[in-house]
C-alpha positions as CSV (number, residue, x, y, z in Angstrom):
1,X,-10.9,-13.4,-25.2
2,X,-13.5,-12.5,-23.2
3,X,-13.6,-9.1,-20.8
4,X,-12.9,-5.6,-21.9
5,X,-12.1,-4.5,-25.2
6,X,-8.2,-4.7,-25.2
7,X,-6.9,-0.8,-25.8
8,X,-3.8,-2.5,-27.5
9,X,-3.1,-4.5,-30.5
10,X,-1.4,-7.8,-29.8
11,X,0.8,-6.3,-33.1
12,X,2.0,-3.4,-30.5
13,X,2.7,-5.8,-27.3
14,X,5.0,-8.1,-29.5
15,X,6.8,-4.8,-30.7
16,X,7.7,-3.9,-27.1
17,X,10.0,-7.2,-27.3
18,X,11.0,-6.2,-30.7
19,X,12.3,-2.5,-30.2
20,X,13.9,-3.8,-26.4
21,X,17.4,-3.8,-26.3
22,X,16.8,-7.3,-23.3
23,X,16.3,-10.6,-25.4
24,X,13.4,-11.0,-22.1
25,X,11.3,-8.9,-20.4
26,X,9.8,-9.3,-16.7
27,X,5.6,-9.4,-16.4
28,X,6.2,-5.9,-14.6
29,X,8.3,-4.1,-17.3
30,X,5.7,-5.1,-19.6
31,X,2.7,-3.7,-17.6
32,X,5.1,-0.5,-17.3
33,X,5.3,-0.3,-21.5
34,X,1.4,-0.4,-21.7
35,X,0.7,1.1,-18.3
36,X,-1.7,-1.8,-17.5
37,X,-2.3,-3.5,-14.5
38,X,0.5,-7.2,-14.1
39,X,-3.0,-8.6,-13.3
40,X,-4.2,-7.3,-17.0
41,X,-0.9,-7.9,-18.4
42,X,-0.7,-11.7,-17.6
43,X,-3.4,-12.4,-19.0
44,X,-2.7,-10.5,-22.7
45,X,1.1,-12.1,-22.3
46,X,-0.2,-15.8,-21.9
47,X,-3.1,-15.2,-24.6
48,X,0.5,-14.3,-26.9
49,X,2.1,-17.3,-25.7
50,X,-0.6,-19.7,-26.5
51,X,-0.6,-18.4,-29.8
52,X,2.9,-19.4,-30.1
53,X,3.7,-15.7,-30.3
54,X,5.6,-16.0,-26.9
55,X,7.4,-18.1,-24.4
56,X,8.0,-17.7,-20.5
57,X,9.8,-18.9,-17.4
58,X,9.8,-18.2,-13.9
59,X,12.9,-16.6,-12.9
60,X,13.3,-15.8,-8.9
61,X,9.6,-15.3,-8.6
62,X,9.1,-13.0,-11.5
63,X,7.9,-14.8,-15.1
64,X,10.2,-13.2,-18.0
65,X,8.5,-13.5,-21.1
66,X,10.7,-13.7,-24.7
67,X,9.3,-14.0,-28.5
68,X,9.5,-17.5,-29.1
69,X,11.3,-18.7,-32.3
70,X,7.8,-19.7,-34.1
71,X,6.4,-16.5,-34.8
């Protein structure tokens, strides 16, 4: 991935959906977790999902992201 060195393990953002007691979170809770930027946030959460590490779905404006069941 090009850009700045990420300041969080992909191993730490896939724990946030771990240790939450929501089966999804929103882009904006996630930013919240790792106090990043959505703009910064979006673009670690998609690099996840085309890893097959996550899934997401646009939900009344907002994407919610969830661990998809091929991890």
């Amino acid at each position: 991935m090009a850009g700045r060195k990420p300041t969080v393990t992909d191993e730490e953002i896939l724990s946030i959906f771990e240790s939450h007691k929501d089966p999804f979170l929103s882009t904006a809770e996630v930013a919240e977790e790792l106090d990043f930027s959505q703009q910064g946030t979006i673009k670690r959460l998609q690099a996840l999902e085309s890893e097959g590490h996550l899934r997401n779905k646009n939900a009344g404006g907002s994407l919610i992201w969830w661990l998809s069941s091929e991890q």
